[in-house]
N, C-alpha and C positions, 0 to 999 in steps of 0.2 A: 504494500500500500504506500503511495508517496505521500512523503511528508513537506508539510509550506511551514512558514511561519506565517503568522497575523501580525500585518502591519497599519496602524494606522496613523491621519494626517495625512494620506501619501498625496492630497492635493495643498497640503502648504507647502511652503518653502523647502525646508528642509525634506519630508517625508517626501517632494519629489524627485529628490537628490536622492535617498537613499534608497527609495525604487527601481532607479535607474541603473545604481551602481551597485547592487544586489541583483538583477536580475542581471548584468551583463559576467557578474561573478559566478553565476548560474543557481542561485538560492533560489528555491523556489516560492514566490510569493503568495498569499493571500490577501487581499486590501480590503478595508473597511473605508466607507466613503458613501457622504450623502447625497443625495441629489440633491439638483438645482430650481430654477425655477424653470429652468428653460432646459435641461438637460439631465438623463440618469446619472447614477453611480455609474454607471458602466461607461458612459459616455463624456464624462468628466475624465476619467483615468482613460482610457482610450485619447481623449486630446491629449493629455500630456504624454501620454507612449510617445504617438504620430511628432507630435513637436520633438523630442529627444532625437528619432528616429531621424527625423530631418537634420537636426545637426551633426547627429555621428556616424552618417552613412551607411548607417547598416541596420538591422531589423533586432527587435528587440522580444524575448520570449515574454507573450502574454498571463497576469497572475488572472487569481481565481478574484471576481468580484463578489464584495458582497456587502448588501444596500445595510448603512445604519447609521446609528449616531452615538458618541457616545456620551452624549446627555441621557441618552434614553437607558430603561434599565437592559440590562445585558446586552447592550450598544446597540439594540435596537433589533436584536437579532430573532429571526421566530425558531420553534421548535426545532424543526427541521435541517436550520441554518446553525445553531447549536450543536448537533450531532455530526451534523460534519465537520466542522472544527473541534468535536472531541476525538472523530476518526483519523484525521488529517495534520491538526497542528499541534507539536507539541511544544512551541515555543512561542513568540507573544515578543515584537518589538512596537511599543509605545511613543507614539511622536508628536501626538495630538496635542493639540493644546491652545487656550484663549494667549493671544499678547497683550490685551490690554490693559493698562497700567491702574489704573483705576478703576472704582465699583459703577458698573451701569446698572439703569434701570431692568435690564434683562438678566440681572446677577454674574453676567461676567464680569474678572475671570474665574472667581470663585467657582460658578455653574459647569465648566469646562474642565478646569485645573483639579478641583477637589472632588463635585461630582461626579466627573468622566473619568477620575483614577479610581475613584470608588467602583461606579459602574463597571471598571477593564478589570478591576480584582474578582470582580462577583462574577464577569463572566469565567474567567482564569481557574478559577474554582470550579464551576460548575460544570467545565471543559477539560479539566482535567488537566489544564497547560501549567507546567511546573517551575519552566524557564525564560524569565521576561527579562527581559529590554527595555530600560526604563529611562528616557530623553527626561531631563531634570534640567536646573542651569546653573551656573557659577554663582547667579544671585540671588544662592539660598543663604548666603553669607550675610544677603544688608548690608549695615553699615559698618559691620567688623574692620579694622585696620590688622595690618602685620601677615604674616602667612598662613594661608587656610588649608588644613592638611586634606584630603578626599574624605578622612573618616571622622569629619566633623560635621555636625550638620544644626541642630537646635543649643544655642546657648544662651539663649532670651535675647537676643540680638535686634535692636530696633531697624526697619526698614523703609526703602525710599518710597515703594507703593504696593499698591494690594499684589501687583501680578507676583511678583515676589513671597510675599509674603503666602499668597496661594500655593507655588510653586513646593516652598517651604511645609508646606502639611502637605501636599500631595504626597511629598517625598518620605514623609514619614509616615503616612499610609503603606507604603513602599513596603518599606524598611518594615515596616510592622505585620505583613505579610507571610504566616508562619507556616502556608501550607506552601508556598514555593522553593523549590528543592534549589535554586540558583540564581539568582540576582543582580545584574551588571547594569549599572546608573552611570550614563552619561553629564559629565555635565560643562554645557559650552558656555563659554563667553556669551557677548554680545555679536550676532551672526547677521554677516551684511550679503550682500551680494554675491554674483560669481569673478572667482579675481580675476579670470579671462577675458569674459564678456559683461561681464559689472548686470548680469540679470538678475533680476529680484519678482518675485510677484507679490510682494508686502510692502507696505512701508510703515511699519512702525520704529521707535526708537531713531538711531540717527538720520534716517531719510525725515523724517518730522518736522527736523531743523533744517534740514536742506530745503524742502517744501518749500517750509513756511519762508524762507530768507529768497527761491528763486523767484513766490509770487509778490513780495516787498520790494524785490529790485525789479521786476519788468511793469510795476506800475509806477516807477520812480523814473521821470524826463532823464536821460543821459547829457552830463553836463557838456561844455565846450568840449573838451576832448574827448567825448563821444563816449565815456565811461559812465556807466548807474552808479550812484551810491545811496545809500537810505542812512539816516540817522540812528536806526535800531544797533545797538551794542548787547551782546553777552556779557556777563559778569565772568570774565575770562581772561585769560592771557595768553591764549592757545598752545602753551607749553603741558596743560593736561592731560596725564595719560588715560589711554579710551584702552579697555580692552576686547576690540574689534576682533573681527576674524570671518573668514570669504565662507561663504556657504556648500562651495565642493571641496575646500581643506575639512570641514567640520567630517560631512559626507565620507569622504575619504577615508578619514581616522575611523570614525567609526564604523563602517566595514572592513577593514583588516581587523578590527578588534573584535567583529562579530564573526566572521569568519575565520579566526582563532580560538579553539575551544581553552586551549591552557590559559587565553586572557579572560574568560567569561567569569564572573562571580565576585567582581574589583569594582570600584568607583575610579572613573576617569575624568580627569578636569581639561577639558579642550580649550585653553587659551593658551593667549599668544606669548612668547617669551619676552618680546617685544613691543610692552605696548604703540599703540601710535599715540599721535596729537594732533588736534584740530589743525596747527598751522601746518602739519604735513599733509590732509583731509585737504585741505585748500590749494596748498602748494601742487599737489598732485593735479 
């Protein structure tokens, strides 16, 4: 009988990075994926295959679809669709997840971040899946200063915003997970673009600022020398370190490390050795 793993997210950023570069390693996939207004689960991931496919020249092996969410309980999954993920998957990589920094009227991130881990536990459980793959981020830390080792995670640490702070229980929903035989928590930095082709299909976090500063400056008359400038200043000196990092480096890392069984069962912190800084963000 062959075995997939369940992956889900694989139409945000990252989870389509790691679709991509999982399926080209030959894992074979499962994807959890909702539909749209205009388009299935099936037909959502299917655009993003066809799109990959066009850039890499070559054809990509199709995963198994399957329609849910994972707000919903057991990600939305019916009977049926349950039993084959307990025939088929024994493992469970987790990518899903709200960005937004603050509480909305709709309960994200909280509803995504704490309910949809909760939700992916109870299905894990109920499916028999023992081995997950848990996409976490560097800031479960907050506002901690000095060095954060992997095997730290709650120290009553004050925080910059809810998505964090969400992220932070998730993770300890995780970790508190006693029926799972294996446990490997990713945890990235701040994930921007592709460093190749600078593609992103989000913009949250530093695109935010970029946003917000392109639409200040092209509503700003360009002076005599034909340069824009607007008045708006950051409370900065662009000598701060950002710990940025491309979104097929993230990718990357973590499929050699999924596809190394002697690495599974570690927490791994994916940033940069190097932070950058906005005046290089610019300069660039």
């Amino acid at each position: 009988m062959s075995q997939y793993t369940l992956l889900t997210g694989a139409t945000g950023l990252l989870g389509r990075y790691l679709m991509r570069d999982l399926l080209q390693r030959g894992v074979r996939l499962a994807v959890l994926a909702r539909p749209s207004k205009r388009e299935s689960a099936r037909q959502r991931i299917e655009g993003i295959l066809q799109m990959w496919e066009s850039q890499l020249g070559c054809d990509l092996p199709r995963p198994v679809c399957l329609e849910g969410d994972i707000c919903s309980e057991r990600l939305g999954l019916d009977e049926a669709a349950v039993r084959w993920v307990r025939n088929h998957c024994p493992s469970m990589l987790h990518s899903a997840a709200s960005l937004s920094f603050h509480a909305e009227p709709n309960g994200e991130p909280w509803r995504s971040n704490v309910g949809g881990t909760r939700n992916m536990l109870d299905l894990c459980q109920a499916a028999g899946i023992r081995q997950l793959h848990y996409v976490s981020t560097a800031y479960v830390c907050g506002l901690r200063r000095g060095r954060i080792m992997e095997s730290d995670l709650d120290f009553g640490q004050p925080f910059r915003n809810d998505y964090e702070k969400s992220k932070l229980e998730a993770e300890t929903l995780v970790r508190q997970a006693d029926f799972l035989d294996c446990l490997t928590v990713y945890r990235p930095a701040v994930i921007a673009g592709d460093s190749i082709t600078g593609y992103t299909n989000t913009y949250h976090g530093l695109y935010m600022y970029l946003k917000l500063m392109s639409v200040l400056v092209w509503n700003t008359e360009p002076g005599p020398d034909g340069v824009r400038d607007t008045p708006v200043r950051l409370e900065m000196t662009g000598d701060e370190p950002r710990n940025i990092v491309p979104v097929d480096w993230v990718s990357e890392a973590m499929c050699r490390l999924f596809t190394t069984p002697a690495a599974h069962g570690d927490t791994y912190h994916l940033a940069p050795v190097n932070p950058i800084t906005p005046r290089q963000i610019i300069e660039a």
